[in-house]
C-alpha positions in Angstrom: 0.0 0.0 0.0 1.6 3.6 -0.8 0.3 6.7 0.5 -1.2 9.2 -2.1 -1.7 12.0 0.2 -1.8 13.4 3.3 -3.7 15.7 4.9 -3.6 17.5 8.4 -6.9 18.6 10.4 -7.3 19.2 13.8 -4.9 17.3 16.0 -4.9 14.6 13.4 -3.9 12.9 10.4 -5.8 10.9 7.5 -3.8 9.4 5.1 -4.9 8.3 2.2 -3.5 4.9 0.4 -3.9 3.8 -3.7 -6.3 1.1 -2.1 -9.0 3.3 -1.8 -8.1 2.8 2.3 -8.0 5.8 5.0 -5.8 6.0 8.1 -7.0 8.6 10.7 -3.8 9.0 12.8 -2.6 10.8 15.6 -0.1 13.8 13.9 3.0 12.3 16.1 2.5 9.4 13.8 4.0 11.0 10.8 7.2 12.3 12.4 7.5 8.8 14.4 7.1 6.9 11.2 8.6 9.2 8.9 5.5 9.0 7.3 5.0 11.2 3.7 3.5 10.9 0.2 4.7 8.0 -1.9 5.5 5.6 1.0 5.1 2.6 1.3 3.4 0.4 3.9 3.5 -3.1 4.4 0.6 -5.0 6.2 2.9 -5.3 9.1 3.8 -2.3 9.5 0.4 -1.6 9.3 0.1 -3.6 12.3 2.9 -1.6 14.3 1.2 1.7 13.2 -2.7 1.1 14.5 -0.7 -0.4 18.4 1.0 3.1 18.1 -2.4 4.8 17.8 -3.5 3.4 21.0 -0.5 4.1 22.5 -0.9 7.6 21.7 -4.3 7.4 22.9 -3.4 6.1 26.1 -0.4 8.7 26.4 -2.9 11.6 26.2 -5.4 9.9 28.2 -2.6 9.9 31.2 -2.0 13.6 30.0 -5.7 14.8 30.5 -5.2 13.1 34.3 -2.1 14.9 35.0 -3.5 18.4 33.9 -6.1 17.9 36.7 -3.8 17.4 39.8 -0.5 15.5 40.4 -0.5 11.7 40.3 2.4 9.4 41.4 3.6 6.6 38.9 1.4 4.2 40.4 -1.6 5.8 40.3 -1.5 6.4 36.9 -0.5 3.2 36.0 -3.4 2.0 37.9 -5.6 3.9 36.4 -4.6 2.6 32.8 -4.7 -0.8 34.0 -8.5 -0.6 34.7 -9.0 0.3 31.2 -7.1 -3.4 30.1 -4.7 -1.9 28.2 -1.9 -4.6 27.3 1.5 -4.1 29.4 3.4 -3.0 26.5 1.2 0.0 26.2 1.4 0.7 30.1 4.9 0.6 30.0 5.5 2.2 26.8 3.1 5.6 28.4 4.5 5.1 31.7 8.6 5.4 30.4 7.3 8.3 28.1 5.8 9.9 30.8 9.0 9.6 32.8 11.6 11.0 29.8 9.3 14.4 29.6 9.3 14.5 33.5 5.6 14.8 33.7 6.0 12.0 36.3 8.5 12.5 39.3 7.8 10.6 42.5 10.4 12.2 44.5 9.0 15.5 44.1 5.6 15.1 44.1 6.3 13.0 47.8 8.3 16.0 49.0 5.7 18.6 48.1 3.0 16.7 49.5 4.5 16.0 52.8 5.3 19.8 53.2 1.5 20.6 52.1 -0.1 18.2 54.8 2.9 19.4 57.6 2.0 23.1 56.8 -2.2 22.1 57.6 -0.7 20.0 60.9 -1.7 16.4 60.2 0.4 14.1 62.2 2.9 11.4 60.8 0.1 8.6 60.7 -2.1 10.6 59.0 0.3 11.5 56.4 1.2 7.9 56.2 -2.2 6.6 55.4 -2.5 9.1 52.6 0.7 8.1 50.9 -0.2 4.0 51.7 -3.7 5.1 50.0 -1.9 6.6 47.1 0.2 3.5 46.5 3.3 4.1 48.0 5.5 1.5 50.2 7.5 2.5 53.6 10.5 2.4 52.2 9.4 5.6 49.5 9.1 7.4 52.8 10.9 5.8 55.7 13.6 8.8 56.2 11.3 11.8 55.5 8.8 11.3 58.5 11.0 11.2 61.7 10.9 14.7 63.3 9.9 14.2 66.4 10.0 18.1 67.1 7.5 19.1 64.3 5.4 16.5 65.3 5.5 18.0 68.9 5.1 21.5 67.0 2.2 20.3 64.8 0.4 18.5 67.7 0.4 21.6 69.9 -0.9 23.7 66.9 -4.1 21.2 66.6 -4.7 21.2 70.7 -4.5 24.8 70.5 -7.0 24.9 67.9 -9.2 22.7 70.0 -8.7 24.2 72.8 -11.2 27.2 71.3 -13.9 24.6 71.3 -13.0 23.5 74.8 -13.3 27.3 76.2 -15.8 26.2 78.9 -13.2 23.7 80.1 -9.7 23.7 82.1 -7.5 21.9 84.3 -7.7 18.1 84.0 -10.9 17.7 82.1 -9.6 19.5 79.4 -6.5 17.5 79.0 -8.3 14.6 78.9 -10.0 16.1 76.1 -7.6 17.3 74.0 -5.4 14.1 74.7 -8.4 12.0 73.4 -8.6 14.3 70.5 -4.8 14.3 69.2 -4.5 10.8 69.4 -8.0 10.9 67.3 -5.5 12.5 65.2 -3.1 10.2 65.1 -0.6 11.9 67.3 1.3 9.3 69.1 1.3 9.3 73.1 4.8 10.1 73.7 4.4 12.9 71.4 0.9 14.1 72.5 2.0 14.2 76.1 5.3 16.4 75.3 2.9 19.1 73.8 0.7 19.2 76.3 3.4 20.1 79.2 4.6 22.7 76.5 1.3 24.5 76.8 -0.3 26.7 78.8 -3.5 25.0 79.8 -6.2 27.2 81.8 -7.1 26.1 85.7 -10.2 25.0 86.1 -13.1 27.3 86.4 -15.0 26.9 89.0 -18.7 28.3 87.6 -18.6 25.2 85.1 -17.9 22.8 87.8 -20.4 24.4 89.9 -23.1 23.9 86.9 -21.7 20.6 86.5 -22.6 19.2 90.2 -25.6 21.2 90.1 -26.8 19.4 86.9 -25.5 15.6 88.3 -27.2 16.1 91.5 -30.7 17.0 89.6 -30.0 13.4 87.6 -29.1 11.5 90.7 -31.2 12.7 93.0 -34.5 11.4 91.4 -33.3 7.8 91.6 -31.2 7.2 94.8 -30.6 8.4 98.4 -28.4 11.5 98.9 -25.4 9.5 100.2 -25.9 8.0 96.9 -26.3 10.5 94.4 -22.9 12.3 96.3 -20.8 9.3 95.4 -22.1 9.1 91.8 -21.2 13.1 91.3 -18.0 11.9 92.8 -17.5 9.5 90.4 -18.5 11.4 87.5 -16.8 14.1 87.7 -13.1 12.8 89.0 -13.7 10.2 85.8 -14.0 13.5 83.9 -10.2 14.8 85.6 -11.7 17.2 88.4 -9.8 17.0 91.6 -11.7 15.5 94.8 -10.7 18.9 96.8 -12.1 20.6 93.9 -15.6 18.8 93.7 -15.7 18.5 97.8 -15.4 22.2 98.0 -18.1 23.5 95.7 -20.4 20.8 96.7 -19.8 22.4 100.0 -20.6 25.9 98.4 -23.5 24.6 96.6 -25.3 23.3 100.1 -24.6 26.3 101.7 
C-alpha cells in the first residue's frame, strides 16, 4: 500500500492509500514513522502503526489526568490498567511519561508531605494518605521522623481545640484534648510532650459548679443523697476534676 496523500486537520492525520483505504492518525505518527506521500506500507507495518495509535491514545489519556492534579507513577499506571490496556502500552506511556518529566515521585512526595505538615496532620495521618496513594514505607521511611515538628504540629491542633473546649480547664480538658490528638493520630509520647509545652487554663470553678448542680438533679430522682454524692463523685473525678475541687463547691453549693 503507498500513500497518495496526506492531509492535516485538527490534532490529526488521514492518510490516504492507492487502495482506496484511510488511516486517521494521531499527527505524532507521521514524524514517528517518517511517514510522507509515496511511502510505502506493508501490512505489518500496518500492524505496528494502528498499536501506536492506541498508544498515543493512552499517552494523552494519562495527560488529561495529570492536567487535573499530580499523580504518582502508580496511580497512573493503575488507572490505565483498569482500562485493560496490554503491558506494553502501560509501560510504553509510563517510560514516556517519565523522559518528559511529567511524572516524578520524589518530588511530588516531597511537596505533598510539606503541604499536609503546613495544615498540621500528624505522621500517621500522612502515612495513610501516601499508603492510599500507593506508595510502600520504604518511599518514605527517612522523611517522616521529626519528632520536634510533630511535637510543633500537635500543639498547633490542641490549640486549635482548645477554642472549642473554652468552657473547660485543668484536667478535664486534658483529657480532652489528649483523646482528640490521638483521634488524630498523634502518638502518646508525642501528645503528652505538647501538652506540658502548653499553657492550659485552671479549672473554672462556675462550670464545675453547673456541673454538680446538673448531676445532683440526675441522681437525686433515683437514689438516696449518700448515693447521688458518690455518683457526682465518680463522675466528675472520671472527667479529671480533683476531689478537693468537687468537695469544695459541693460544700458551696449546700450552703
Amino acid at each position: 500500500m503507498i500513500i497518495t496523500n496526506i492531509r492535516l486537520v485538527k490534532n490529526k492525520v488521514i492518510i490516504s492509500l492507492d487502495n482506496n483505504q484511510t488511516l486517521t492518525l494521531p499527527v505524532e505518527t507521521l514524524s514517528y514513522y517518517f511517514l510522507k506521500e509515496g511511502f510505502f506500507i506493508s501490512e505489518d507495518l500496518l500492524k505496528e502503526i494502528r498499536k501506536f495509535e492506541k498508544k498515543i491514545e493512552v499517552f494523552n489519556y494519562a495527560i488529561t489526568l495529570l492536567k487535573r492534579r499530580d499523580y504518582f507513577k502508580n496511580e497512573v499506571k493503575q488507572k490505565i490498567v483498569k482500562k485493560q490496556y496490554d503491558k506494553e502500552i502501560v509501560f510504553f506511556v509510563i517510560k514516556r511519561l517519565e523522559e518528559l518529566h511529567y511524572l516524578d515521585d520524589e518530588s511530588l512526595l516531597n511537596r505533598l508531605i510539606e503541604k499536609w505538615n503546613n495544615q498540621n496532620y500528624s505522621n500517621k495521618n500522612i502515612k495513610c494518605r501516601l499508603f492510599k496513594k500507593g506508595l510502600n514505607k520504604e518511599d518514605f521511611k527517612n522523611k517522616l521522623n521529626n519528632d520536634e515538628r510533630e511535637i510543633d504540629k500537635a500543639k498547633k491542633v490542641a490549640y486549635n481545640k482548645m477554642k472549642d473546649l473554652s468552657q473547660l480547664g485543668g484536667n478535664p480538658l486534658k483529657i480532652k484534648l489528649v483523646a482528640y490528638l490521638k483521634r488524630k493520630g498523634f502518638d502518646t509520647n508525642i501528645v503528652i510532650r505538647a501538652l506540658d509545652e502548653l499553657e492550659i487554663p485552671p479549672v473554672k470553678k462556675e462550670n464545675l459548679r453547673n456541673e454538680i448542680k446538673n448531676l445532683i438533679n440526675i441522681a437525686s430522682k433515683n437514689t438516696t443523697n449518700e448515693k447521688s454524692r458518690k455518683l457526682v463523685f465518680r463522675k466528675l473525678m472520671n472527667k479529671g476534676y480533683n476531689y478537693n475541687d468537687i468537695e469544695k463547691e459541693m460544700e458551696n453549693i449546700h450552703d
